[in-house]
C-alpha positions as CSV (number, residue, x, y, z in Angstrom):
1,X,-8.1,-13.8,-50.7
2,X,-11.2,-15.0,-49.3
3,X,-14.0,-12.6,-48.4
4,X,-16.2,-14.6,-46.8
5,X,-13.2,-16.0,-44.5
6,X,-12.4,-12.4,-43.8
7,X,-15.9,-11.3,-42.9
8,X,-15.9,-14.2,-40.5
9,X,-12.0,-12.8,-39.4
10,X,-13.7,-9.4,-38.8
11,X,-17.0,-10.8,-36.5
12,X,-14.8,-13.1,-34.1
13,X,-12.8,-9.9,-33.6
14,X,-15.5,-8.1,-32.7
15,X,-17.2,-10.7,-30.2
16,X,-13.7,-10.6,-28.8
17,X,-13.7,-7.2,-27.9
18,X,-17.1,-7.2,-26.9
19,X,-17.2,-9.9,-24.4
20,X,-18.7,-12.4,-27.1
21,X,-21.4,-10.8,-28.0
22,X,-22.7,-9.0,-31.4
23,X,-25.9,-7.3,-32.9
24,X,-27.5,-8.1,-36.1
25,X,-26.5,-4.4,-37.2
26,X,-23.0,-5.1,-36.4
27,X,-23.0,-8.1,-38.4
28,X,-24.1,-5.8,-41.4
29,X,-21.5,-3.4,-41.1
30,X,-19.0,-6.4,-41.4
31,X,-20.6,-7.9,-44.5
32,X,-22.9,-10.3,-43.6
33,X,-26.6,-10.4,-45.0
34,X,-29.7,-11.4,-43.1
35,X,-29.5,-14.9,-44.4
36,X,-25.9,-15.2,-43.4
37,X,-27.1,-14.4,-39.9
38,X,-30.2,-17.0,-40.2
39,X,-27.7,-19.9,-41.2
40,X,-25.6,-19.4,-38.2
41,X,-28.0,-19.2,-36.1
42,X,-29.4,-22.2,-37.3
43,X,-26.1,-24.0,-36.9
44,X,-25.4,-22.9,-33.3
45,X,-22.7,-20.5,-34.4
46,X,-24.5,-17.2,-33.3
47,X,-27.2,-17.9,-30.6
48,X,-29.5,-15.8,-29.8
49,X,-29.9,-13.6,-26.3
50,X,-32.1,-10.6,-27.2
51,X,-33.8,-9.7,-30.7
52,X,-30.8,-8.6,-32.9
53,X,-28.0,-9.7,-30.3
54,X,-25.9,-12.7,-30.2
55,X,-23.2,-14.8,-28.2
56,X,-20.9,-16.1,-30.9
57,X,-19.6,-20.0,-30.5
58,X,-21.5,-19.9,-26.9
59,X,-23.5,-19.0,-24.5
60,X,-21.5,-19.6,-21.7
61,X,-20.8,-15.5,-20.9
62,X,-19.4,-13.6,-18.4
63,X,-21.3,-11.0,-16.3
64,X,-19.3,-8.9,-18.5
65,X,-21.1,-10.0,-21.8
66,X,-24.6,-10.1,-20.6
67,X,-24.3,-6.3,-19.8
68,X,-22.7,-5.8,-23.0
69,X,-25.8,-7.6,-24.5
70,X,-28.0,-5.9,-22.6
71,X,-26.9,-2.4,-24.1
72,X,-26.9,-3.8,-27.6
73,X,-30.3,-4.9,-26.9
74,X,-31.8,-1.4,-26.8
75,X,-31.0,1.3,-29.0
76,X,-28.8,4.1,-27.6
77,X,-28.4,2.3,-24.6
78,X,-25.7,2.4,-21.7
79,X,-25.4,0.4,-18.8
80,X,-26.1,2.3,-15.3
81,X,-27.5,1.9,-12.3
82,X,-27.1,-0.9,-10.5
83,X,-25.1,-2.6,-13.0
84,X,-23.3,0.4,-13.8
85,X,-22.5,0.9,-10.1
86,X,-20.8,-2.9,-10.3
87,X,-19.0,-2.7,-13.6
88,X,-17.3,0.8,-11.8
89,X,-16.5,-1.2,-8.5
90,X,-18.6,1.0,-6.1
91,X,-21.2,-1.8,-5.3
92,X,-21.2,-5.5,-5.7
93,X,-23.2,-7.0,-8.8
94,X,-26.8,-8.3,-8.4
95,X,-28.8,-10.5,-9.7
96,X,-31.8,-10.1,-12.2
97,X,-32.9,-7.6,-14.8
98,X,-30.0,-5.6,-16.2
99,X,-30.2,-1.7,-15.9
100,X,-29.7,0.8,-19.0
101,X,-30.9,3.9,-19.6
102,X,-31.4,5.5,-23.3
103,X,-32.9,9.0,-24.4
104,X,-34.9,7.1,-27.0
105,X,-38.0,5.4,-26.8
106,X,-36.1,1.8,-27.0
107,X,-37.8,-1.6,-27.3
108,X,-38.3,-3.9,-23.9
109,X,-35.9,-7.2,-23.8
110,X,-36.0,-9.9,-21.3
111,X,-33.9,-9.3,-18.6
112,X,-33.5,-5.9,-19.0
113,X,-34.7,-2.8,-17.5
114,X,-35.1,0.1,-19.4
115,X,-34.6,3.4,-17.7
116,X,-35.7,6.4,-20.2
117,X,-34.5,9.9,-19.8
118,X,-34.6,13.4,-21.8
119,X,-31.0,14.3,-20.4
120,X,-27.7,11.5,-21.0
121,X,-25.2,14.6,-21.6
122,X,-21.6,13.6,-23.4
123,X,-19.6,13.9,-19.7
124,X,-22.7,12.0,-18.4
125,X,-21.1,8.7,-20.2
126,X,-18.4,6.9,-20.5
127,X,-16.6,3.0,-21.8
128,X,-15.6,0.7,-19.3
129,X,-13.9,-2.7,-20.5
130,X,-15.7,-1.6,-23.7
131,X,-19.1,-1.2,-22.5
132,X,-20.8,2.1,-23.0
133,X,-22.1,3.0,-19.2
134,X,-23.0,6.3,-17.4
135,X,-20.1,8.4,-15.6
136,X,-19.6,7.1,-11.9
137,X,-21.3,10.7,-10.9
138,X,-24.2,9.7,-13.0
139,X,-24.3,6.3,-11.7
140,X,-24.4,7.5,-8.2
141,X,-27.1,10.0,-8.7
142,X,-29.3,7.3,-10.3
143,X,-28.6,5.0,-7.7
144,X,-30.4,7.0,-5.2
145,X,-33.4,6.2,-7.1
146,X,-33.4,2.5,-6.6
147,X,-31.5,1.6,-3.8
148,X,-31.9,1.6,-0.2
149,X,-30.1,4.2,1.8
150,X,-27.7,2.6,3.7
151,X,-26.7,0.8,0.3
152,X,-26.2,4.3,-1.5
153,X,-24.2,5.7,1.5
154,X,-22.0,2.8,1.1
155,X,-21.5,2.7,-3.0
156,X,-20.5,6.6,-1.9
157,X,-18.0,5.8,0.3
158,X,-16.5,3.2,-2.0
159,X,-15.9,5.7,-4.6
160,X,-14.4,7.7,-2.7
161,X,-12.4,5.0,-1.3
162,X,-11.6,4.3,-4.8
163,X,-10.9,8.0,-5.6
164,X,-13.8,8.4,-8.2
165,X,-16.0,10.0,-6.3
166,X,-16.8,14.0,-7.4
167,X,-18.6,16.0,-5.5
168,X,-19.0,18.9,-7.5
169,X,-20.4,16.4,-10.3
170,X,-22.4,14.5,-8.3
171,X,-24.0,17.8,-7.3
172,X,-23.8,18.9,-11.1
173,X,-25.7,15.8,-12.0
174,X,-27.9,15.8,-9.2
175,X,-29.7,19.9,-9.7
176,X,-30.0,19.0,-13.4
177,X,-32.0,16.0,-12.5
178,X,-33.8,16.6,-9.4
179,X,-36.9,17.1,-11.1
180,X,-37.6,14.1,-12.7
181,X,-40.1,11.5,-11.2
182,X,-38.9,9.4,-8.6
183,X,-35.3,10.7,-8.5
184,X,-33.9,10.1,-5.2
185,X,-32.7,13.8,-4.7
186,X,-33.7,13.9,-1.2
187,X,-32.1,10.3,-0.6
188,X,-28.7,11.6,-2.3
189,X,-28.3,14.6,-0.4
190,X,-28.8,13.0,3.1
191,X,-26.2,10.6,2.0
192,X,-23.9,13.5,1.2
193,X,-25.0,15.4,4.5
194,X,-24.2,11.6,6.1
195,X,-21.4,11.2,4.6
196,X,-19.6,14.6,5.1
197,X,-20.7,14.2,8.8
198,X,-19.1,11.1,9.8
199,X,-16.1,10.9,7.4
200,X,-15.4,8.3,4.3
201,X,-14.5,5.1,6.2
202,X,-10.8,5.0,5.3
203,X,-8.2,2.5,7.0
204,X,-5.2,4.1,8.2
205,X,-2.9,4.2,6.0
206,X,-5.5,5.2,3.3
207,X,-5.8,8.1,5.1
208,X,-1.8,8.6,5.4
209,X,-1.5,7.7,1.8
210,X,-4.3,10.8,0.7
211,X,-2.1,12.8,3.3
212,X,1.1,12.1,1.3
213,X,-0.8,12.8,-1.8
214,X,-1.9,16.1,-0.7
215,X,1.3,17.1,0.8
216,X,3.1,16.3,-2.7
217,X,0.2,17.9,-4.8
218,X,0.1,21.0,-2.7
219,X,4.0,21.1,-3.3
220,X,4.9,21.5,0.5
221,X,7.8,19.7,1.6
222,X,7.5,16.4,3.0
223,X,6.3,15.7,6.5
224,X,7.6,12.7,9.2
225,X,4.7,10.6,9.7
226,X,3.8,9.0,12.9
227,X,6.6,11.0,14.5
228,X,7.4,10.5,18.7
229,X,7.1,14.5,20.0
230,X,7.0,15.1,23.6
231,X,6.0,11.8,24.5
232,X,3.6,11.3,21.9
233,X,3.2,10.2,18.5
234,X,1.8,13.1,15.7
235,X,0.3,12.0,12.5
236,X,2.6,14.5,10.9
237,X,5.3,16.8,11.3
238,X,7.2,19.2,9.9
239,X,10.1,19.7,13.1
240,X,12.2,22.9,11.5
241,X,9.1,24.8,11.6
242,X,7.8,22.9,14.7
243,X,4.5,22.1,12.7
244,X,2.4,19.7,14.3
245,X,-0.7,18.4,12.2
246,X,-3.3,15.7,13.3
247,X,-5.8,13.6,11.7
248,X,-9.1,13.3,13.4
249,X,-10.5,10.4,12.1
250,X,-14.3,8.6,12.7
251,X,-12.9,5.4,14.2
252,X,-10.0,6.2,16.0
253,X,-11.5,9.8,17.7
254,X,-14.8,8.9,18.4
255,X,-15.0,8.3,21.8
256,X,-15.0,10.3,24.9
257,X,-11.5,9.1,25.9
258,X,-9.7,9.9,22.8
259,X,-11.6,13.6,22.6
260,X,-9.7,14.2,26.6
261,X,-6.6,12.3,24.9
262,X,-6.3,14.2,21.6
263,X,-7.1,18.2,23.6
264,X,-4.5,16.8,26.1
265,X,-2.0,16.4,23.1
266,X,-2.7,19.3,21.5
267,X,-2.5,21.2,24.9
268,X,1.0,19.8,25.6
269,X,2.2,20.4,22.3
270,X,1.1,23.6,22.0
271,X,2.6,24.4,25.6
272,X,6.0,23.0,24.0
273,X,6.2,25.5,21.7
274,X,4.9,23.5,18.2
275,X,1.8,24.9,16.1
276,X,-0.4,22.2,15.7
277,X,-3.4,22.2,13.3
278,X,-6.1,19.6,13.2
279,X,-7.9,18.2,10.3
280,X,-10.9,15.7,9.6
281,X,-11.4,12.9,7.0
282,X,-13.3,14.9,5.3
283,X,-10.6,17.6,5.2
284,X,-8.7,15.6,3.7
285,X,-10.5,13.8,1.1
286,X,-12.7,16.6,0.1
287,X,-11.4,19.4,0.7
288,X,-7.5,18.8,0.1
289,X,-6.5,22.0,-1.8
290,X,-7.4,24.0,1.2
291,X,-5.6,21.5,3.8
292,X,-2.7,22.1,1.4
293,X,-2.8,26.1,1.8
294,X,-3.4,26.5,5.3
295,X,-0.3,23.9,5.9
296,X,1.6,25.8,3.5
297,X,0.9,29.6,5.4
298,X,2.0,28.2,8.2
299,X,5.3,26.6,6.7
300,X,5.6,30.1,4.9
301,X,5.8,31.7,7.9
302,X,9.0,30.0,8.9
303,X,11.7,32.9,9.5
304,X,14.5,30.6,8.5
């Protein structure tokens, strides 16, 4: 048995799961002494990114391995912000210096931006394709700090679309931070108020897909969707208990002409004997537990 071979065994391993990158302290803990490291670096086996950090064979890395170098590069580290925002799919990646945030005082590496901060709470991080990062309610709330507004409003509705997004969280994260110096608590909340206002800009059938899941969470029985009643088509319905329930979304009910067409609906249904209850985007996506119990009292009210 060759220990040398399996030292080398354990640090390609490593670099494998790490996107082909490794720190000096890593190599350590494998076996490896600092002149170990100095030879392969002088061969072009490890090459150098940061101070203690290497690509191994290359340097050839994916976006992927530069962030994991970045929060090798400084202590305590995990990815967030901007780049934490891309690696959770809520905003597209950018270009230029890499954002982490640590609780210590952590050194300065080309490339990278070093956010510091007194509070990076257990449930405020998380691993992602192996790369320690912030929670996607902790990258948002950060976000706030260094974006533009109409590019936060947007990561938020993308989360949501994605079906990370947590309010209660957000807001969690958000009171416990909204102190510190240039934290984008004002910016955050009008996004929220923005947000809530106008609805998460859902296609269709997103919408009818977080209908289904509500129905089938809330353990209601299941609805017709895009049923014909009375001459018109209802998002849902249940047709023993002559439940009628519509879905005001922001694109398809904004105008004038589809307010006067949705009232005349609801008028003619209502004048055809069904119940018919009306909900928003936002009902649904953030507030689905109630749309679920104010369906279900009025299926529970069914004689039959």
């Amino acid at each position: 048995m060759d220990p040398e071979r399996d030292t080398h065994r354990d640090v390609a391993r490593l670099a494998h799961d790490q996107h082909g990158v490794v720190s000096r302290r890593q190599l350590r803990h494998t076996g490896w002494s600092d002149t170990m490291v100095r030879d392969r670096t002088g061969s072009g086996h490890l090459l150098r990114l940061h101070r203690g950090v290497y690509a191994v064979g290359h340097v050839r890395l994916r976006r992927e391995g530069r962030w994991m170098a970045a929060v090798l590069a400084v202590p305590g580290a995990v990815l967030s912000h901007r780049d934490a925002a891309a690696l959770h799919g809520v905003r597209p990646p950018h270009d230029g210096a890499i954002d982490v945030t640590t609780t210590g005082r952590g050194r300065v590496a080309r490339g990278v931006r070093v956010h510091r901060t007194r509070t990076l709470d257990p449930a405020d991080t998380t691993t992602r394709a192996g790369i320690p990062v912030t929670s996607v309610a902790r990258t948002l709330v950060d976000l706030a700090s260094v974006v533009q507004p109409h590019q936060l409003l947007a990561a938020l509705n993308e989360a949501e679309r994605r079906r990370v997004f947590d309010l209660r969280a957000i807001e969690r994260n958000a009171e416990r931070l909204r102190t510190r110096r240039g934290g984008g608590h004002a910016a955050l909340r009008a996004a929220l108020e923005r947000l809530a206002e106008s609805g998460v800009q859902l296609t269709r059938q997103e919408l009818e897909e977080r209908f289904r899941a509500l129905v089938a969470e809330g353990e209601l029985p299941p609805a017709s969707l895009n049923a014909a009643v009375e001459r018109f088509e209802v998002d849902a319905v249940w047709a023993r208990q002559r439940l009628a329930v519509e879905l005001d979304g922001w694109e398809t009910h904004r105008t004038r002409d589809a307010f006067q067409r949705d009232r005349a609906k609801s008028n003619a249904l209502t004048q055809a004997g069904w119940r018919v209850l009306r909900f928003t985007y936002a009902d649904v996506v953030w507030r689905p537990a109630r749309v679920a119990a104010q369906i279900g009292a009025v299926l529970g009210e069914d004689p039959a």
